[in-house]
N, C-alpha and C positions, 0 to 999 in steps of 0.2 A: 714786304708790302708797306711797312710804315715810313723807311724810306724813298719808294717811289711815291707817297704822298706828302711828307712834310721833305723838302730836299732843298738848298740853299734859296732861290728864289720863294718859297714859298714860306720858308719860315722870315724872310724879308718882306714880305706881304704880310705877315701873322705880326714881325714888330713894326711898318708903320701903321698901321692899320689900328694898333693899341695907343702908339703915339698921338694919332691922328685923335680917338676918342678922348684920351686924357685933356691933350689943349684944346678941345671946343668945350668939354664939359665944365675943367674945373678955371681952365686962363682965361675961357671966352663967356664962362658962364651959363651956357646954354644947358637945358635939358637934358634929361640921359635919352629922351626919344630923340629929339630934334639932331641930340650928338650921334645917337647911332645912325640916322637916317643920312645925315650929311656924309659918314662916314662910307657907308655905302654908294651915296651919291659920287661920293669924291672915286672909288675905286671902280665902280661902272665907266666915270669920265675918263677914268687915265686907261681902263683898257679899253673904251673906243679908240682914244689919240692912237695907243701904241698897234692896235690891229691898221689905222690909219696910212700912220707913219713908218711900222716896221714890218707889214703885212712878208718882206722878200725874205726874214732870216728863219724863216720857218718852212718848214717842208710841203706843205699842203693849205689850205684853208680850214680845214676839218681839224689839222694837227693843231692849230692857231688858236680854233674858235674852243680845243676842249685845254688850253690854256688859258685863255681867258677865264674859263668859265671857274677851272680852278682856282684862281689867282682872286676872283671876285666870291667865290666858298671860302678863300682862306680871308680875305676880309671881311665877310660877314662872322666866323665864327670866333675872328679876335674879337670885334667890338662889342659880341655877343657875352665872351664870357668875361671883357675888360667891365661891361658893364654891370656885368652880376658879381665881379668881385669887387668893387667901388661903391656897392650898394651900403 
């Protein structure tokens, strides 16, 4: 089980997704809100592009959209916990 949830892409999602929070909070100076929220922002953006642009290497729409949705849960729950350990 905890392989079919954390499996190479997603643990690729879980590190930039902490990268992403480290350099907006301490390079760019921003908030820990405004960095988490960007951070999310940023991983909502790039799976629209990539549902956009690679909508064909995926089996179904359905198969795609519960991709996404994981890929945008493993970036909310890096930023989540990069943030509370930064604290």
């Amino acid at each position: 089980m905890i392989q079919k949830i954390f499996d190479y892409w997603s643990v690729w999602h879980l590190l930039l997704a902490s990268y992403a929070y480290l350099i907006t909070h301490f390079k760019l100076g921003w908030s820990e809100h405004v960095s988490f929220l960007s951070v999310i922002a940023l991983a909502i953006v790039y799976e629209a592009v990539e549902w956009l642009w690679n909508r064909n290497a995926y089996a179904s729409d359905k198969a795609m959209l519960l991709n996404c949705a994981k890929d945008v849960g493993m970036a909310l729950l890096a930023a989540f916990v990069t943030m509370v350990l930064t604290k």
